[in-house]
C-alpha positions in Angstrom: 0.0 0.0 0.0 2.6 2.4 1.2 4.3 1.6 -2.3 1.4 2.8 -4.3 0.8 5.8 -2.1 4.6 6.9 -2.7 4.2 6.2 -6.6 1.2 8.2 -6.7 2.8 11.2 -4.7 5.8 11.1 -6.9 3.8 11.2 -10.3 3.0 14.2 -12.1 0.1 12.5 -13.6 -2.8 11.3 -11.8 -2.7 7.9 -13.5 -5.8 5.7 -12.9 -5.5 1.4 -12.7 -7.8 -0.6 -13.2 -9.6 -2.7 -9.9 -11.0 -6.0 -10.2 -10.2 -8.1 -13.4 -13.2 -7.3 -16.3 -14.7 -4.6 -13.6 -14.1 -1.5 -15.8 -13.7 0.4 -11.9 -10.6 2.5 -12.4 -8.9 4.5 -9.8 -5.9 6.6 -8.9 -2.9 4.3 -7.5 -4.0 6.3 -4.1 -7.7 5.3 -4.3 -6.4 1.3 -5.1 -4.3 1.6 -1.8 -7.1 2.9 0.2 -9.4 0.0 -1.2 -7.1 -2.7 -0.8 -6.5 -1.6 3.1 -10.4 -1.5 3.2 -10.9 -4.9 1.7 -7.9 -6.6 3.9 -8.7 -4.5 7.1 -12.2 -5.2 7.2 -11.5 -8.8 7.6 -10.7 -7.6 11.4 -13.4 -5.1 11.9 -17.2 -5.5 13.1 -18.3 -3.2 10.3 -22.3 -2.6 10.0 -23.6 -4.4 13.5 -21.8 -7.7 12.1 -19.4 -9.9 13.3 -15.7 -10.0 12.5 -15.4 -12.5 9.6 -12.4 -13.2 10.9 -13.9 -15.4 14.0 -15.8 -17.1 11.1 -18.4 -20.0 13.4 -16.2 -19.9 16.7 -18.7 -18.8 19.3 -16.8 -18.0 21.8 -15.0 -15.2 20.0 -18.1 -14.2 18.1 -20.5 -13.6 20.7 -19.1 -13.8 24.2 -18.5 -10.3 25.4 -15.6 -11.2 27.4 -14.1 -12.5 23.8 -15.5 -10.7 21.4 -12.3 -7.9 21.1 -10.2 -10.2 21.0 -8.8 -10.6 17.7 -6.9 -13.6 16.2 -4.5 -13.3 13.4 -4.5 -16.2 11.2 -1.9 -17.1 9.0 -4.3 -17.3 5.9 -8.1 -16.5 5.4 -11.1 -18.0 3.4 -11.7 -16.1 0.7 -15.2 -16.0 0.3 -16.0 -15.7 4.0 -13.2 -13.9 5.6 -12.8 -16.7 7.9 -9.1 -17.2 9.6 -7.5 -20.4 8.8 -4.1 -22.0 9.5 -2.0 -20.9 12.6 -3.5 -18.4 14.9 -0.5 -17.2 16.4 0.6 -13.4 16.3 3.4 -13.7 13.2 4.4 -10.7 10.6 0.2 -9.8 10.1 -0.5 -7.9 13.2 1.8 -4.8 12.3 0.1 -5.1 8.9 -3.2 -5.1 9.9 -3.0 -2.7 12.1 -1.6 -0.7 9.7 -4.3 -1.0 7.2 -6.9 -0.5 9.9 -5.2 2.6 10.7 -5.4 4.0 7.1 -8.8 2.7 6.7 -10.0 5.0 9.8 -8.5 7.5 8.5 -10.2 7.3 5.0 -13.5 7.5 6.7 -12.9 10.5 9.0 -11.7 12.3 6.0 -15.1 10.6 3.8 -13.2 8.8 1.6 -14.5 4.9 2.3 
């Protein structure tokens, strides 16, 4: 993300790339960052009322309040369902994530997600 951002800065044109294969969405290399920490971030976050698709079916984590905010970081994820899969340990994703969670808060303050 941080790569795009930088490329973007240093440009003197706004160049646009395309998001999604066959989706026609284009975007600034900026607006793809912001996107792709939403996407990845939101994994993590209880966005809309909902659970974090990250607990997937584990109960415990899902809906005991003494649980709930307490967030696993798995070393892979279902694609279709956000749920973690593999090793739960802490490894290399938890300065990541919180580093796209960070960028993705500040995208809404500012209007942007």
């Amino acid at each position: 993300m941080g790569v795009l951002k930088l490329r973007q800065k240093l440009s003197r044109v706004r160049r646009q790339s395309k998001l999604g294969t066959g989706s026609g969405n284009r975007m600034t290399l900026d607006g793809v960052a912001r996107e792709l920490a939403y996407r990845l971030g939101s994994i993590f976050l209880p966005l809309d009322g909902r659970r974090r698709p990250c607990h997937g079916t584990f109960e415990r984590f899902r809906d005991d309040p003494h649980w709930k905010d307490f967030v696993l970081f798995h070393e892979y994820f279902d694609g279709d369902t956000g749920r973690g899969l593999g090793a739960n340990h802490q490894t290399g994703w938890t300065a990541l994530v919180a580093t796209l969670i960070e960028l993705y808060a500040k995208g809404r303050q500012a209007g942007q997600a």
